[in-house]
mmCIF file of the N, C-alpha and C atoms, coordinates in Angstrom:
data_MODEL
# 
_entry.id   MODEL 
# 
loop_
_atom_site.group_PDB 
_atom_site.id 
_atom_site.type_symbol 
_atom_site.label_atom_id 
_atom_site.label_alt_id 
_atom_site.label_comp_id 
_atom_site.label_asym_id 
_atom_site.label_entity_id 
_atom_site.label_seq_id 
_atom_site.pdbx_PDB_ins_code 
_atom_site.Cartn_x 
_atom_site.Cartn_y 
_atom_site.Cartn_z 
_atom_site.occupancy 
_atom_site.B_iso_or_equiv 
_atom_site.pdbx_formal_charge 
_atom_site.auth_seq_id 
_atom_site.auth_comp_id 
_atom_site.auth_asym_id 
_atom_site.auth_atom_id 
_atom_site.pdbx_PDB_model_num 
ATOM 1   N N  . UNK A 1 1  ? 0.844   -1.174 0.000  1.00 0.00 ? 1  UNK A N  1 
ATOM 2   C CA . UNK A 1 1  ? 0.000   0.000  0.000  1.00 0.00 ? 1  UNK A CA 1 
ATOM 3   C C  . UNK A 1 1  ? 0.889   1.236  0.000  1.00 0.00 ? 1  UNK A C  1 
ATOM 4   N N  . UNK A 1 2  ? 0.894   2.059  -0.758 1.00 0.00 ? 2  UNK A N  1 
ATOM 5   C CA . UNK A 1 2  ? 1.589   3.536  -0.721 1.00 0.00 ? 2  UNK A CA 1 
ATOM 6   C C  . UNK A 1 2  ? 0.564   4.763  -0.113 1.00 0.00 ? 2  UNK A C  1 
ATOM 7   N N  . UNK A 1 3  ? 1.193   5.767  0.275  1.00 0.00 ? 3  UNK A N  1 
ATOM 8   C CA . UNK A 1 3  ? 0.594   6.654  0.962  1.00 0.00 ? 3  UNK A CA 1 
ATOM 9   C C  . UNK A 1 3  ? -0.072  7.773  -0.041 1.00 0.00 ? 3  UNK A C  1 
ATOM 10  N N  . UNK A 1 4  ? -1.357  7.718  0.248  1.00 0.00 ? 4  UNK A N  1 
ATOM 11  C CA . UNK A 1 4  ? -1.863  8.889  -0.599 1.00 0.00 ? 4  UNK A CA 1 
ATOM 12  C C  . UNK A 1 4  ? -1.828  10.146 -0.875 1.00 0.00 ? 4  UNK A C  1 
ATOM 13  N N  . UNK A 1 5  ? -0.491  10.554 -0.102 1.00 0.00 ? 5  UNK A N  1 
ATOM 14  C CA . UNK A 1 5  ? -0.469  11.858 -0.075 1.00 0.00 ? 5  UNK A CA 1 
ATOM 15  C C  . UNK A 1 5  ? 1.440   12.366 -1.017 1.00 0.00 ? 5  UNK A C  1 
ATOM 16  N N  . UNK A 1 6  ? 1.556   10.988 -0.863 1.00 0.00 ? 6  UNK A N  1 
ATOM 17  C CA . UNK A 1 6  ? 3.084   10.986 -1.615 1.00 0.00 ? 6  UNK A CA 1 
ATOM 18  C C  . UNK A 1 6  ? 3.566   10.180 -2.250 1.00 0.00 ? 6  UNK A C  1 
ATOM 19  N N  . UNK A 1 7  ? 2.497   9.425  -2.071 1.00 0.00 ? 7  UNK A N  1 
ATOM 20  C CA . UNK A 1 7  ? 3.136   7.782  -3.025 1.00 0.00 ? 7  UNK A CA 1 
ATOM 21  C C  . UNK A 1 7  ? 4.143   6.767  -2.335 1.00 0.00 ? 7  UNK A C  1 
ATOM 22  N N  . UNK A 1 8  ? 4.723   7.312  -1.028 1.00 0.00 ? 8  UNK A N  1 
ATOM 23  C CA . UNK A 1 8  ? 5.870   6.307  -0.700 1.00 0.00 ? 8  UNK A CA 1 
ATOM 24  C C  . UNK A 1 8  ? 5.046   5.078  -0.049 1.00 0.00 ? 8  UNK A C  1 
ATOM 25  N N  . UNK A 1 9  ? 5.795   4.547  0.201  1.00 0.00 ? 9  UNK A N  1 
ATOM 26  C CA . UNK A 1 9  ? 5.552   2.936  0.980  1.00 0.00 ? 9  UNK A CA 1 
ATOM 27  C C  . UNK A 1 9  ? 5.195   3.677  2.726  1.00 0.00 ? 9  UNK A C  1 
ATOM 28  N N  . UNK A 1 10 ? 4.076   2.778  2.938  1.00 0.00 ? 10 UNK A N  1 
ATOM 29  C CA . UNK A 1 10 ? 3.423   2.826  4.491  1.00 0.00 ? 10 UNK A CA 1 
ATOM 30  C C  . UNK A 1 10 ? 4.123   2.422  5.336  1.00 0.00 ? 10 UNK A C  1 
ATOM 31  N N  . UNK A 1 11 ? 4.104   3.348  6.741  1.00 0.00 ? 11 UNK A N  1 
ATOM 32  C CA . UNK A 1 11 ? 4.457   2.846  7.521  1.00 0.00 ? 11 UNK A CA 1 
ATOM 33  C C  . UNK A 1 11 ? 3.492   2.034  8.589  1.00 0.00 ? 11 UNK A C  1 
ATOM 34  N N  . UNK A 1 12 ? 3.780   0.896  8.864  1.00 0.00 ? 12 UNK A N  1 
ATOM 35  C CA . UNK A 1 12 ? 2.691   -0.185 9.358  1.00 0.00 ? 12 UNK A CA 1 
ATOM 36  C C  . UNK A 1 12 ? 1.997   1.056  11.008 1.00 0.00 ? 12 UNK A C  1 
ATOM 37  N N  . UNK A 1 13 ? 3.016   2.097  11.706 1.00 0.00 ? 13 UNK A N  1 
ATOM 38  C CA . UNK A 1 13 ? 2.517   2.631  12.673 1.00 0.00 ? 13 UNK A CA 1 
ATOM 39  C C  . UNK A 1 13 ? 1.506   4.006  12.265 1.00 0.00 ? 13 UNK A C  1 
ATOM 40  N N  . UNK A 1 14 ? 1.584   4.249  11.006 1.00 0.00 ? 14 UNK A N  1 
ATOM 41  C CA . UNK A 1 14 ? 1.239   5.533  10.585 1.00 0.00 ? 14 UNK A CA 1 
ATOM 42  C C  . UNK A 1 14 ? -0.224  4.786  9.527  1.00 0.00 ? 14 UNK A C  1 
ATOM 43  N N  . UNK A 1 15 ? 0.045   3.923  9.352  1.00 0.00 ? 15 UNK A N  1 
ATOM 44  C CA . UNK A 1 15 ? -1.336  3.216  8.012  1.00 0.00 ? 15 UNK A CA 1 
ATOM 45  C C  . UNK A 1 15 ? -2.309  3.883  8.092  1.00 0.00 ? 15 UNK A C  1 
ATOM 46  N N  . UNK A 1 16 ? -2.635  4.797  6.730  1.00 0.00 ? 16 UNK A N  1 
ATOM 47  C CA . UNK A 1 16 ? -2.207  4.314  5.746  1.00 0.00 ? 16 UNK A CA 1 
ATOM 48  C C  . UNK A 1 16 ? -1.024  5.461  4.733  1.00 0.00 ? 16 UNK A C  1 
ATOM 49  N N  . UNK A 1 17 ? -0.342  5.889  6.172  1.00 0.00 ? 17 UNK A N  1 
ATOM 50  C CA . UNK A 1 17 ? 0.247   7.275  5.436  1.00 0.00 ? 17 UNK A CA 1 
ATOM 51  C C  . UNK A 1 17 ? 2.199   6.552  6.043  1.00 0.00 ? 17 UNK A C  1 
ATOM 52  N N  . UNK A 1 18 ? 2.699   7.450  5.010  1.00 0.00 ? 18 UNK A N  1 
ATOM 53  C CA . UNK A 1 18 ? 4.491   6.926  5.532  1.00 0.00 ? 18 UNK A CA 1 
ATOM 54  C C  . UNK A 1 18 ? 4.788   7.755  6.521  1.00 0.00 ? 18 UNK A C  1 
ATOM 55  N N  . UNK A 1 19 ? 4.569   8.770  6.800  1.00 0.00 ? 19 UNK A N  1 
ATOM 56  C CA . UNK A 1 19 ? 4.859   9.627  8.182  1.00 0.00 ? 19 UNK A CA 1 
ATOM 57  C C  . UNK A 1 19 ? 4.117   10.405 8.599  1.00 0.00 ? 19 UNK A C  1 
ATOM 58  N N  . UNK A 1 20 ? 4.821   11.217 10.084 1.00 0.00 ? 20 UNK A N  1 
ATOM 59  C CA . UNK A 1 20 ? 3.715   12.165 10.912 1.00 0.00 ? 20 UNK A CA 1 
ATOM 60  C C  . UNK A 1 20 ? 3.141   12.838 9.673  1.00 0.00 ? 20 UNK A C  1 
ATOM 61  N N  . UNK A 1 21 ? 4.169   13.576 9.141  1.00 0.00 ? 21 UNK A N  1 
ATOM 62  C CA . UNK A 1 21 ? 4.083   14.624 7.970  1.00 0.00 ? 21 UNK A CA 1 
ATOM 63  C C  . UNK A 1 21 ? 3.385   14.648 7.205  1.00 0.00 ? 21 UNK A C  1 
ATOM 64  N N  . UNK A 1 22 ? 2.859   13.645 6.125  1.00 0.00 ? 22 UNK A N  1 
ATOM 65  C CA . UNK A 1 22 ? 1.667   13.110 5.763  1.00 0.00 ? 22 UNK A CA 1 
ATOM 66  C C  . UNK A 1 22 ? 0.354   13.083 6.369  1.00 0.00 ? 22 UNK A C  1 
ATOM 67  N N  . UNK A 1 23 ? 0.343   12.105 7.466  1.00 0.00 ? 23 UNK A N  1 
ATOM 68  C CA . UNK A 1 23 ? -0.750  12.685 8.525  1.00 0.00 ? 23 UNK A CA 1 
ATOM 69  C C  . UNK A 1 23 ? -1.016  13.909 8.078  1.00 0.00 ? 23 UNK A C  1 
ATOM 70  N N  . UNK A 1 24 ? -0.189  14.709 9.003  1.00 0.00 ? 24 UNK A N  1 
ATOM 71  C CA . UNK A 1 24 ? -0.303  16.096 9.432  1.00 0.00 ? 24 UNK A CA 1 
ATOM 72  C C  . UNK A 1 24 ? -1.263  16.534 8.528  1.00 0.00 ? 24 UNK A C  1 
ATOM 73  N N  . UNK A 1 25 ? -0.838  16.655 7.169  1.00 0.00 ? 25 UNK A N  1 
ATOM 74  C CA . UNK A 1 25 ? -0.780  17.425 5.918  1.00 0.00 ? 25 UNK A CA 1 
ATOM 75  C C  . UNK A 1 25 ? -2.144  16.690 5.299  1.00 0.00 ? 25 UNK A C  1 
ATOM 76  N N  . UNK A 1 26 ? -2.909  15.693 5.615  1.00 0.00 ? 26 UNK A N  1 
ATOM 77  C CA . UNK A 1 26 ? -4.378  14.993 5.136  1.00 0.00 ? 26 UNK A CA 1 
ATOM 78  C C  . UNK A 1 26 ? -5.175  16.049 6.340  1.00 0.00 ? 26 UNK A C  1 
ATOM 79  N N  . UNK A 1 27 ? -5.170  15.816 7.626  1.00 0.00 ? 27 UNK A N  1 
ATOM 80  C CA . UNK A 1 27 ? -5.969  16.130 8.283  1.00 0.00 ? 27 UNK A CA 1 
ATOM 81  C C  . UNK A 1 27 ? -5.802  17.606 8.145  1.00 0.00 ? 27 UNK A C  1 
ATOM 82  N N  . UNK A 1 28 ? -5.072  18.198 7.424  1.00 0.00 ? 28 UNK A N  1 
ATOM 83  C CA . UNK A 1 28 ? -5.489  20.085 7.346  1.00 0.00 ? 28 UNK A CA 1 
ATOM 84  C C  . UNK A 1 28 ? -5.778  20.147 6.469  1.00 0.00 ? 28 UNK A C  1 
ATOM 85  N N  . UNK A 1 29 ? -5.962  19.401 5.817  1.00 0.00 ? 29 UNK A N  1 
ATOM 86  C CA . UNK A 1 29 ? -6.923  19.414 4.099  1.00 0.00 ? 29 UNK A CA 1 
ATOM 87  C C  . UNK A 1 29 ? -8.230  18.975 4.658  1.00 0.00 ? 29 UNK A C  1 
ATOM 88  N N  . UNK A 1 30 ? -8.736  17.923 5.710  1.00 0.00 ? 30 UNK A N  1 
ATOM 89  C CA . UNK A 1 30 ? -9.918  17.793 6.468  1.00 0.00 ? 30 UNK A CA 1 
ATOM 90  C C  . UNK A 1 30 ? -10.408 18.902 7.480  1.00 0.00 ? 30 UNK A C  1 
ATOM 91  N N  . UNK A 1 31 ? -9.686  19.600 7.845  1.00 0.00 ? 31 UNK A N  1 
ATOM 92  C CA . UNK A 1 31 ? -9.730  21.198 9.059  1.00 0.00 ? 31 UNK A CA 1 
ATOM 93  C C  . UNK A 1 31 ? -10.082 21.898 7.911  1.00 0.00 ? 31 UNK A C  1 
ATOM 94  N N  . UNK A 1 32 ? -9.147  22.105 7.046  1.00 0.00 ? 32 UNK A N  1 
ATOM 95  C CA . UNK A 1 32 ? -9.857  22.847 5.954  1.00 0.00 ? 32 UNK A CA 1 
ATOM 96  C C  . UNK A 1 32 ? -10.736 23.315 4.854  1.00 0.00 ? 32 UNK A C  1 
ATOM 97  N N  . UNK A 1 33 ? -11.494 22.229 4.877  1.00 0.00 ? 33 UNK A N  1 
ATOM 98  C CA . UNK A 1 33 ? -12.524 22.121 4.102  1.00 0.00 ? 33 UNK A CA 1 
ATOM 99  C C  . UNK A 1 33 ? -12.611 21.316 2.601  1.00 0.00 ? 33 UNK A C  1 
ATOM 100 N N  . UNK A 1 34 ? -10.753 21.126 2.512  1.00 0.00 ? 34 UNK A N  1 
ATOM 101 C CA . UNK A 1 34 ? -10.615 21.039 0.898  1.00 0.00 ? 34 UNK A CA 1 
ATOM 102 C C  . UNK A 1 34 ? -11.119 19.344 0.544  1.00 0.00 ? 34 UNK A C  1 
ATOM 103 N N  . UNK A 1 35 ? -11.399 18.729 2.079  1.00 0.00 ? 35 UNK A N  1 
ATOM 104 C CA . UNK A 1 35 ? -11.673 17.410 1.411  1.00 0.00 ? 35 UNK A CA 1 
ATOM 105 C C  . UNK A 1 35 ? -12.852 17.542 1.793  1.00 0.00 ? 35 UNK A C  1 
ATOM 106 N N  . UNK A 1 36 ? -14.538 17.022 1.139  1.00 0.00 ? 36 UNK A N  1 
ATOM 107 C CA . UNK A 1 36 ? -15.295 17.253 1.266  1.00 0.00 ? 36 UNK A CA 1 
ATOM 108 C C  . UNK A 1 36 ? -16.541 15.758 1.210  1.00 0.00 ? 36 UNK A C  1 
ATOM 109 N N  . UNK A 1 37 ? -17.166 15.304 1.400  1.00 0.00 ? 37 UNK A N  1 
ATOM 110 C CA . UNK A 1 37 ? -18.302 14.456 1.346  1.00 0.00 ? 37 UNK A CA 1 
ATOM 111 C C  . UNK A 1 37 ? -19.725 14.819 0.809  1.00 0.00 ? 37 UNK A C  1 
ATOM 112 N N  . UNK A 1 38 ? -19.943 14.115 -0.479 1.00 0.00 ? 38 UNK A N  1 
ATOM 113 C CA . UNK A 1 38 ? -20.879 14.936 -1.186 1.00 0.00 ? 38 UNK A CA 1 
ATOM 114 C C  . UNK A 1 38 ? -22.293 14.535 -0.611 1.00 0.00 ? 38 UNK A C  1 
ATOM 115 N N  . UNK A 1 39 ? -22.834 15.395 -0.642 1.00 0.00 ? 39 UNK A N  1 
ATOM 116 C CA . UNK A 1 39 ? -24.293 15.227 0.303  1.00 0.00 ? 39 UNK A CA 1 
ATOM 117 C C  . UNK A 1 39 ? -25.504 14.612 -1.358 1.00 0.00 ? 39 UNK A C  1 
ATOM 118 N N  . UNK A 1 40 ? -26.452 13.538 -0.741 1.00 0.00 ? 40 UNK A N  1 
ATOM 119 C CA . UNK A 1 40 ? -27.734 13.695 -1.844 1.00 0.00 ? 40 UNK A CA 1 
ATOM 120 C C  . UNK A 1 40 ? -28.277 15.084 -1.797 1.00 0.00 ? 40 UNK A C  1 
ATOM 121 N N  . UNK A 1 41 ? -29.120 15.287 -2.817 1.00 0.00 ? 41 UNK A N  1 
ATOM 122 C CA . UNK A 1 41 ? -29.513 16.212 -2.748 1.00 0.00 ? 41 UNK A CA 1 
ATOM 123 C C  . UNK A 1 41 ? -31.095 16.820 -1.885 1.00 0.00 ? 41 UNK A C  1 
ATOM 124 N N  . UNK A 1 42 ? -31.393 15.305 -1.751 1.00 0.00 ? 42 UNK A N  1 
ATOM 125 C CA . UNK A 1 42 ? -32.518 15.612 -0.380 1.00 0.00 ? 42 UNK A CA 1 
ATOM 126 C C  . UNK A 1 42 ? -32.079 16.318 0.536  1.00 0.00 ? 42 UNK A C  1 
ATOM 127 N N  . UNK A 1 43 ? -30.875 16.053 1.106  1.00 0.00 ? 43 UNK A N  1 
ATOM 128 C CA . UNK A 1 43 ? -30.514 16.398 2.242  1.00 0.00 ? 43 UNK A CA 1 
ATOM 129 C C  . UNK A 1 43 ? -30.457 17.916 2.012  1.00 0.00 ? 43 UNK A C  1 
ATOM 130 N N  . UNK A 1 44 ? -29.687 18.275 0.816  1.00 0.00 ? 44 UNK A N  1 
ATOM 131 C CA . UNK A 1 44 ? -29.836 19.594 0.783  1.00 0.00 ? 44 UNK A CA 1 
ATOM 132 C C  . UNK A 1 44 ? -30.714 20.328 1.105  1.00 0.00 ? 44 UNK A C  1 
ATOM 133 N N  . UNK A 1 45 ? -32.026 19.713 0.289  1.00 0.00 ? 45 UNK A N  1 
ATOM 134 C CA . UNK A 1 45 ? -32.939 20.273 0.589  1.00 0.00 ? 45 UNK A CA 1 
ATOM 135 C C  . UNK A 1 45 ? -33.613 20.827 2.118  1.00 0.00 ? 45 UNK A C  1 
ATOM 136 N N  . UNK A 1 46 ? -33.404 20.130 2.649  1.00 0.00 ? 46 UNK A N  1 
ATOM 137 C CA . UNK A 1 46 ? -33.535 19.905 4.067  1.00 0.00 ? 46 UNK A CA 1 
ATOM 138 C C  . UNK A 1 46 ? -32.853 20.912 4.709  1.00 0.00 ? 46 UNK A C  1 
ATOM 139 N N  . UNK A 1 47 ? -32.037 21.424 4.261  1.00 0.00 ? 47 UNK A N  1 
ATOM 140 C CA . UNK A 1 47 ? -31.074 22.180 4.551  1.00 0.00 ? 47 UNK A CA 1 
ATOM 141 C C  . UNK A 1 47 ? -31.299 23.672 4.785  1.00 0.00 ? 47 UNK A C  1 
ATOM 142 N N  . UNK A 1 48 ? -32.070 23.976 3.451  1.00 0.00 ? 48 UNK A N  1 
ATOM 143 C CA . UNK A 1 48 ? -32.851 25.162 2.884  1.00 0.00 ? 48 UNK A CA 1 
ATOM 144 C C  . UNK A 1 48 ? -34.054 25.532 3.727  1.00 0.00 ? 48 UNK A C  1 
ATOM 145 N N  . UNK A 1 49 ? -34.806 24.226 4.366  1.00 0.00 ? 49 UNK A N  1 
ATOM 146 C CA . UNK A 1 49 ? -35.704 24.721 5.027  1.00 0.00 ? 49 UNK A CA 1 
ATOM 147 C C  . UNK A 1 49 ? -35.759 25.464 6.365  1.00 0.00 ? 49 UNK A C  1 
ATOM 148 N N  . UNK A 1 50 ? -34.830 25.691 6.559  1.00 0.00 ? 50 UNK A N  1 
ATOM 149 C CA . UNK A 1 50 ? -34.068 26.051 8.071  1.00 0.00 ? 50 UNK A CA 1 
ATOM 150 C C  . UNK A 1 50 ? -34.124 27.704 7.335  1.00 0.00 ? 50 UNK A C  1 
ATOM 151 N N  . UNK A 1 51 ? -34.894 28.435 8.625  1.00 0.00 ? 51 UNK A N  1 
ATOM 152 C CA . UNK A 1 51 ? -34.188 30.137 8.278  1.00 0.00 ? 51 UNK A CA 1 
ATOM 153 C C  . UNK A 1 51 ? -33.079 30.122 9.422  1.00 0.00 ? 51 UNK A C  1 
ATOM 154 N N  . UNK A 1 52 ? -32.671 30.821 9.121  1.00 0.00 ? 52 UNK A N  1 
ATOM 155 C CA . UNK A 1 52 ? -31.810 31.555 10.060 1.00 0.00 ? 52 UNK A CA 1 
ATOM 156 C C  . UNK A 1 52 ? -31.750 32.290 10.972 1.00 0.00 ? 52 UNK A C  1 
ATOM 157 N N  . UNK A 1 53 ? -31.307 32.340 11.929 1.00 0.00 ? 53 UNK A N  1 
ATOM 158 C CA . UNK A 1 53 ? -31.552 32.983 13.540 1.00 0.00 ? 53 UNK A CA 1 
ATOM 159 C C  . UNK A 1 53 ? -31.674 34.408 12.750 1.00 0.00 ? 53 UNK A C  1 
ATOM 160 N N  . UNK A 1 54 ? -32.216 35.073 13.140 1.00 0.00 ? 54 UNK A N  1 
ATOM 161 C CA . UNK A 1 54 ? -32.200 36.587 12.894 1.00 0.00 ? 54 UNK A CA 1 
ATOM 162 C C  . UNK A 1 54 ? -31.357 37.205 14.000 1.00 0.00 ? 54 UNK A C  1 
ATOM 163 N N  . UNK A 1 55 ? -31.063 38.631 13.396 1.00 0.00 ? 55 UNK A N  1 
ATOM 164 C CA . UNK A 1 55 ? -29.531 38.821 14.489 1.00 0.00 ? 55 UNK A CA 1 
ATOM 165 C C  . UNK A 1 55 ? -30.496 39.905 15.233 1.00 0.00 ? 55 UNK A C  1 
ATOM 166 N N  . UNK A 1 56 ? -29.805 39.978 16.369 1.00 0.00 ? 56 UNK A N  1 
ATOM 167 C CA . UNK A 1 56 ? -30.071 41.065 17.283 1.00 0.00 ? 56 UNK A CA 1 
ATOM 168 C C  . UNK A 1 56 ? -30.187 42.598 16.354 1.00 0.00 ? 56 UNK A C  1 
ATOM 169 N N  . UNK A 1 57 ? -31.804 43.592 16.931 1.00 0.00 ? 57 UNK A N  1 
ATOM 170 C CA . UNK A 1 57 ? -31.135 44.832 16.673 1.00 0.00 ? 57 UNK A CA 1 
ATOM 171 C C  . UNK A 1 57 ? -30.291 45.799 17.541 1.00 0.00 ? 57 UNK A C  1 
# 
């Protein structure tokens, strides 16, 4: 198995990444938004039906 973030060979303590560094560098792409899970679009919908708190005047 190679690591998806660099291609090298896994380390059996890090699986499925070869180092911290890797780690590191997936989970701030997950903090950051850039990896994402695509929703059906029901759900969206569902989504829409919600207003929004109205703000204080």
């Amino acid at each position: 198995m190679t690591c998806p973030i660099c291609n090298r060979e896994t380390d059996p303590k890090l699986r499925p990444f070869c180092s911290k560094r890797c780690a590191d560098i997936d989970l701030a792409k997950w903090l950051s938004g850039s990896y994402a899970i695509p929703a059906a679009p029901e759900e969206q919908a569902d989504d829409e039906q919600w207003d929004a708190p109205e703000k204080p005047h």
